[in-house]
C-alpha positions as CSV (number, residue, x, y, z in Angstrom):
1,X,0.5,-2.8,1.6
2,X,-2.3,-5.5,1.0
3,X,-3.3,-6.1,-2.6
4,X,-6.7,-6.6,-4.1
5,X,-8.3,-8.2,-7.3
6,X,-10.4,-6.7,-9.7
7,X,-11.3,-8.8,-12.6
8,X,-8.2,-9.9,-14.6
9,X,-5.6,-8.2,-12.5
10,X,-4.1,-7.6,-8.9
11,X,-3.9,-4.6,-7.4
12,X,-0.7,-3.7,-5.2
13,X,0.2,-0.3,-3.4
14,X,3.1,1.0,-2.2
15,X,4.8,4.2,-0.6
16,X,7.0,6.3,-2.7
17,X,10.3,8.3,-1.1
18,X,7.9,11.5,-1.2
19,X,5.0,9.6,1.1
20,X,2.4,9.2,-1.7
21,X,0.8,6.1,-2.9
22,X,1.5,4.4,-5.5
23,X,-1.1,2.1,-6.8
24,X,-0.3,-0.4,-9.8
25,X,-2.2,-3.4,-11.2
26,X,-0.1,-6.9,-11.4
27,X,-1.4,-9.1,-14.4
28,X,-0.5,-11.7,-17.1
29,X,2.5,-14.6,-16.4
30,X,3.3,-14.5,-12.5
31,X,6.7,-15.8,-13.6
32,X,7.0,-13.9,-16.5
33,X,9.1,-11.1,-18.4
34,X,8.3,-7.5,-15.9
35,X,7.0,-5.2,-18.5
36,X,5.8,-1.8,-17.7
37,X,2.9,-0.9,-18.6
38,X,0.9,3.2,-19.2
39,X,-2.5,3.4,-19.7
40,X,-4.3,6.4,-21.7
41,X,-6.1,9.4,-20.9
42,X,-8.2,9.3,-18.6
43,X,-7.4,5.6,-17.6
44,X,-5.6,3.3,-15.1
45,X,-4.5,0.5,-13.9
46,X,-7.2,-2.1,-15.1
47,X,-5.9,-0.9,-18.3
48,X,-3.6,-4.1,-17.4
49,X,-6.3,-6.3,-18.1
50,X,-7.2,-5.5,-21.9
51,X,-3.1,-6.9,-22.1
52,X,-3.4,-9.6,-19.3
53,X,-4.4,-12.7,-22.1
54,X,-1.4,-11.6,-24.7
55,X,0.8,-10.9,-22.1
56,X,0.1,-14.7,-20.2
57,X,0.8,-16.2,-23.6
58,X,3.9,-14.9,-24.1
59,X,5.5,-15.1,-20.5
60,X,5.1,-11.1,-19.9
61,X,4.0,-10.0,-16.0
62,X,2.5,-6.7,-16.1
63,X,3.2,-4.1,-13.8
64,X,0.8,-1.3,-14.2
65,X,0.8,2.0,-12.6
66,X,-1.7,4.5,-12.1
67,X,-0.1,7.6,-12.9
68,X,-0.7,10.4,-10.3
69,X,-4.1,11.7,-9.8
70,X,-5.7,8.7,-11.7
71,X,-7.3,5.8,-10.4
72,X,-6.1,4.7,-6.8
73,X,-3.2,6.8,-6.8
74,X,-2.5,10.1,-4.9
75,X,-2.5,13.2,-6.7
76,X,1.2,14.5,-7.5
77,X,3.4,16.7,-5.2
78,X,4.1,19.9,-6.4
79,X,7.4,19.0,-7.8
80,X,6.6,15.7,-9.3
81,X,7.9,14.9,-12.6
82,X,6.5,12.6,-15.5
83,X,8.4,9.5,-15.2
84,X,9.1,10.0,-11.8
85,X,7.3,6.7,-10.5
86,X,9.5,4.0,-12.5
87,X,12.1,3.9,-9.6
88,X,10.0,3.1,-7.0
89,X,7.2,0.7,-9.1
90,X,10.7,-1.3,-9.9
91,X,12.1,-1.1,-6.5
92,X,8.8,-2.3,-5.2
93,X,9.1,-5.7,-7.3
94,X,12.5,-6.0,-7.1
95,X,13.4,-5.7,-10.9
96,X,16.5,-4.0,-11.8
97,X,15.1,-2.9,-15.3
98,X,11.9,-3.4,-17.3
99,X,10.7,-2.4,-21.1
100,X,8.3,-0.1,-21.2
101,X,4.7,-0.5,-23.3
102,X,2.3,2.4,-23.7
103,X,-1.2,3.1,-24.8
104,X,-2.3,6.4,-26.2
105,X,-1.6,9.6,-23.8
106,X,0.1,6.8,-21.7
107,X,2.9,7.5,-24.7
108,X,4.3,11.0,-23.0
109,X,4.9,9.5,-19.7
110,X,6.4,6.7,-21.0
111,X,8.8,8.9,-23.3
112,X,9.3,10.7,-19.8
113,X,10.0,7.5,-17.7
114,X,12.7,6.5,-20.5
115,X,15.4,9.1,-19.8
116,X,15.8,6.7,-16.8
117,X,18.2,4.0,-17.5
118,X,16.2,1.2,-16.1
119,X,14.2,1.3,-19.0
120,X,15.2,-1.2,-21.1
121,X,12.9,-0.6,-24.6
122,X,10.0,1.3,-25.7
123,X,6.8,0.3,-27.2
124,X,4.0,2.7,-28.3
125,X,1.1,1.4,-29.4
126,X,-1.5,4.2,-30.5
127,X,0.8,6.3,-28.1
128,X,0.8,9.9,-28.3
129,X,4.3,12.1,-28.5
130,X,5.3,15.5,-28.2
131,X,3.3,17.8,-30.2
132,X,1.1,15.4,-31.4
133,X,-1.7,17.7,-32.1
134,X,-4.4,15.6,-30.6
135,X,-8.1,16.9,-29.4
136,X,-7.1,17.1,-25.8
137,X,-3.8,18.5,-26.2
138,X,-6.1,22.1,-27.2
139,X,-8.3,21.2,-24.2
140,X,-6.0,21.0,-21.9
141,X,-4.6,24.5,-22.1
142,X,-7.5,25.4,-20.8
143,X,-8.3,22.8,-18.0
144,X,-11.6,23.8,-17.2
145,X,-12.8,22.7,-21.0
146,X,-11.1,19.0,-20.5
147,X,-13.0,18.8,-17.3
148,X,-16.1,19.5,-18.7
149,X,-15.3,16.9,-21.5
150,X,-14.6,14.4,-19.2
151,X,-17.2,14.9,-16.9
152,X,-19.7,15.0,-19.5
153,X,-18.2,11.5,-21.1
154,X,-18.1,10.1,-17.9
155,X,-21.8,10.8,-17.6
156,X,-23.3,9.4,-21.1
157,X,-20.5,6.3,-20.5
158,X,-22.9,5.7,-17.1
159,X,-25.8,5.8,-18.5
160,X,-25.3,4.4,-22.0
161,X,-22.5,1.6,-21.1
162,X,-19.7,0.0,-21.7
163,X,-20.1,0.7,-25.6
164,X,-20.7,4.4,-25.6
165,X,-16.9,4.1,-23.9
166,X,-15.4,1.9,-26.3
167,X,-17.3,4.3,-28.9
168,X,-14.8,7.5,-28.1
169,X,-11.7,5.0,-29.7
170,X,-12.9,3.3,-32.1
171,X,-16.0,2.5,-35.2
172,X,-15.3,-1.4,-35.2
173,X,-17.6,-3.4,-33.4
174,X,-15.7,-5.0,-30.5
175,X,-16.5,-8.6,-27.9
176,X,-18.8,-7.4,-25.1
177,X,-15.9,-8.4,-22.9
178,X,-13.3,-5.9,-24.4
179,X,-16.1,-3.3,-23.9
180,X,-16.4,-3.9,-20.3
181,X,-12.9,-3.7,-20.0
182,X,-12.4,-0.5,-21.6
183,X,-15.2,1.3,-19.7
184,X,-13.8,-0.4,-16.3
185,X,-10.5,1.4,-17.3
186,X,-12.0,4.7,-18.1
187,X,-14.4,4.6,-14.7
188,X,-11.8,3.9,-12.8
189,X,-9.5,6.6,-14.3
190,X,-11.7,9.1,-13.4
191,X,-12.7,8.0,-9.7
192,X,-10.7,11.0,-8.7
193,X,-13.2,13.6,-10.7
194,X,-11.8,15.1,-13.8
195,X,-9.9,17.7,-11.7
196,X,-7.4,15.7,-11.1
197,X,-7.0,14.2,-14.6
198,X,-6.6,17.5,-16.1
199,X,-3.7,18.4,-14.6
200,X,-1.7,15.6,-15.0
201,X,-2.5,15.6,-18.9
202,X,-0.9,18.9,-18.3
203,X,2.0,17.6,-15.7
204,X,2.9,15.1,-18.7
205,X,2.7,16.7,-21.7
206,X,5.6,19.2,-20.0
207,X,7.6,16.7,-18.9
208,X,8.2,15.2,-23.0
209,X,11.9,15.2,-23.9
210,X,13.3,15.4,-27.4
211,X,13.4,12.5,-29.5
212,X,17.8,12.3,-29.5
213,X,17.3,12.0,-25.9
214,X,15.7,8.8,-26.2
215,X,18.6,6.1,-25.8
216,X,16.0,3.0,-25.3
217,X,15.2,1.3,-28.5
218,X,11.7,2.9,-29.7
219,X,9.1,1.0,-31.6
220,X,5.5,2.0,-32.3
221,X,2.7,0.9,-33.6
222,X,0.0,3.0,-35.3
223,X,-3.2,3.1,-36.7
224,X,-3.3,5.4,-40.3
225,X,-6.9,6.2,-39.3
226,X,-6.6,6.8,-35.4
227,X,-8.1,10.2,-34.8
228,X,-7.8,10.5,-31.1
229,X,-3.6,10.2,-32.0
230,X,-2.8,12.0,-35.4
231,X,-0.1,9.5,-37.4
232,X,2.2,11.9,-39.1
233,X,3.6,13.7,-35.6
234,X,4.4,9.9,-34.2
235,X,6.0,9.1,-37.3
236,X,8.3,12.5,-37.2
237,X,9.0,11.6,-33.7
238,X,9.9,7.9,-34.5
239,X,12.1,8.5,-37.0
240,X,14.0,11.7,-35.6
241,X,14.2,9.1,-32.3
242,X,16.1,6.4,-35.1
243,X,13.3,4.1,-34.0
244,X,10.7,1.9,-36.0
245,X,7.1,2.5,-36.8
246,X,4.8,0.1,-38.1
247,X,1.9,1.8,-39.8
248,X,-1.6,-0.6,-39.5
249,X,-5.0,-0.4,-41.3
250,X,-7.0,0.7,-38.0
251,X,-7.9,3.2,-35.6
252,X,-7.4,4.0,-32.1
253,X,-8.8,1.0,-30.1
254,X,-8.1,-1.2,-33.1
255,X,-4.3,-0.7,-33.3
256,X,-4.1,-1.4,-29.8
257,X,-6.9,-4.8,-30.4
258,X,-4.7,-5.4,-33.2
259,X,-0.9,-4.6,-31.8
260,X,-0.7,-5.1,-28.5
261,X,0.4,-9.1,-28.9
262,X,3.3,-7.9,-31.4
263,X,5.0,-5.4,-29.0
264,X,4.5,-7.3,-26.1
265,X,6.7,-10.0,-27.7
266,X,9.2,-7.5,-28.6
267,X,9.6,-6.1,-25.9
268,X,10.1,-9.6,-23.8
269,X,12.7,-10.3,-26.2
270,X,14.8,-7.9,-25.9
């Protein structure tokens, strides 16, 4: 299918083996490294181009999916699965097997997506995991309160901008250009209505597996003052999972401001 542009990334589609669409941002080093990348919740994938600088500079190329029901992308099949979209994102740009990097609830998919053994390592950055208590996980059990939440935050963000986004992750005053980025993502995430979003919070946070049955190497990265992502459930999670956690003075945005040039690198070096 034809791509598109959108600021610092390229969007591409293609047709999964179900008949759906599956829409994914291209961004960073043309040449470089194919990294996987999950946005949050609600989010996208422009969430590519708060990576797309790091990712240039350290010969990584960005493939970044909306997950179903977000963005660009249809809304699942009945019998979707979490994870289920690696396969044909890889088949798509012919690559064999990519790492995988993740951004808050963009962690459960990508815990999902690992059981497949095309993934190659794991990086969470601010990522959620099973049971990680966070405010939406209450929400979303009943869906009618996260889609209020959302609608209601997608209002203010519209009429207050780009800062009263960037305000839901983080206290730290951020470049005007980050801002616009992180409120692009979020818009963008919810083009489909909040409807949609809610249930594939729901779709993913069923879909976790247990932390033995991740075989991928695991890092994360996490803030000890991130409130949207409680730290002491990703650290049980990291260390039942043998991986490695490295604990940072920051909050939600801020780890991933902070982190996101340090797993990048990892994960192309592996």
């Amino acid at each position: 299918m034809p791509s598109t542009t959108h600021a610092a990334v390229e969007t591409n589609r293609c047709v999964r083996p179900d008949g759906r669409t599956l829409t994914y941002a291209v961004a960073g080093d043309p040449d470089g490294t194919p990294v996987v990348a999950h946005h949050g919740t609600p989010g996208s994938r422009l969430f590519a181009a708060l990576l797309a600088e790091p990712a240039r500079e350290r010969g990584v190329r960005l493939l970044a999916p909306d997950r179903p029901g977000f963005g660009g992308a249809d809304p699942p099949s009945p019998d979707y699965r979490s994870g289920a979209m690696l396969g044909p994102l890889l088949d798509a740009e012919s690559v064999d097997s990519a790492p995988v990097f993740a951004f808050s609830g963009g962690g459960t998919a990508a815990l999902a997506a690992a059981r497949d053994d095309r993934v190659a390592r794991v990086a969470l950055v601010a990522g959620a995991v099973p049971d990680a208590g966070t405010p939406l996980d209450s929400l979303a059990r009943v869906p009618f309160a996260l889609r209020a939440l959302f609608r209601v935050s997608g209002a203010i963000a519209r009429l207050r901008g780009p800062q009263a986004v960037v305000g839901q992750y983080t206290d730290r005053d951020v470049p005007e250009r980050v801002a616009e980025l992180v409120a692009a993502d979020f818009h963008e995430g919810l083009r489909q209505g909040a409807r949609a979003t809610a249930r594939e919070f729901r779709r993913d946070d069923a879909a976790i597996v247990d932390a033995d049955a991740v075989d991928a190497p695991l890092r994360a990265w996490h803030g000890r003052h991130d409130e949207n992502v409680p730290l002491e459930p990703v650290r049980a999670f990291v260390t039942a999972a043998d991986g490695e956690l490295t604990v940072l003075d920051a909050d939600h945005l801020g780890t991933l401001l902070d982190a996101r040039a340090d797993a990048l690198e990892w994960l192309a070096s592996g």
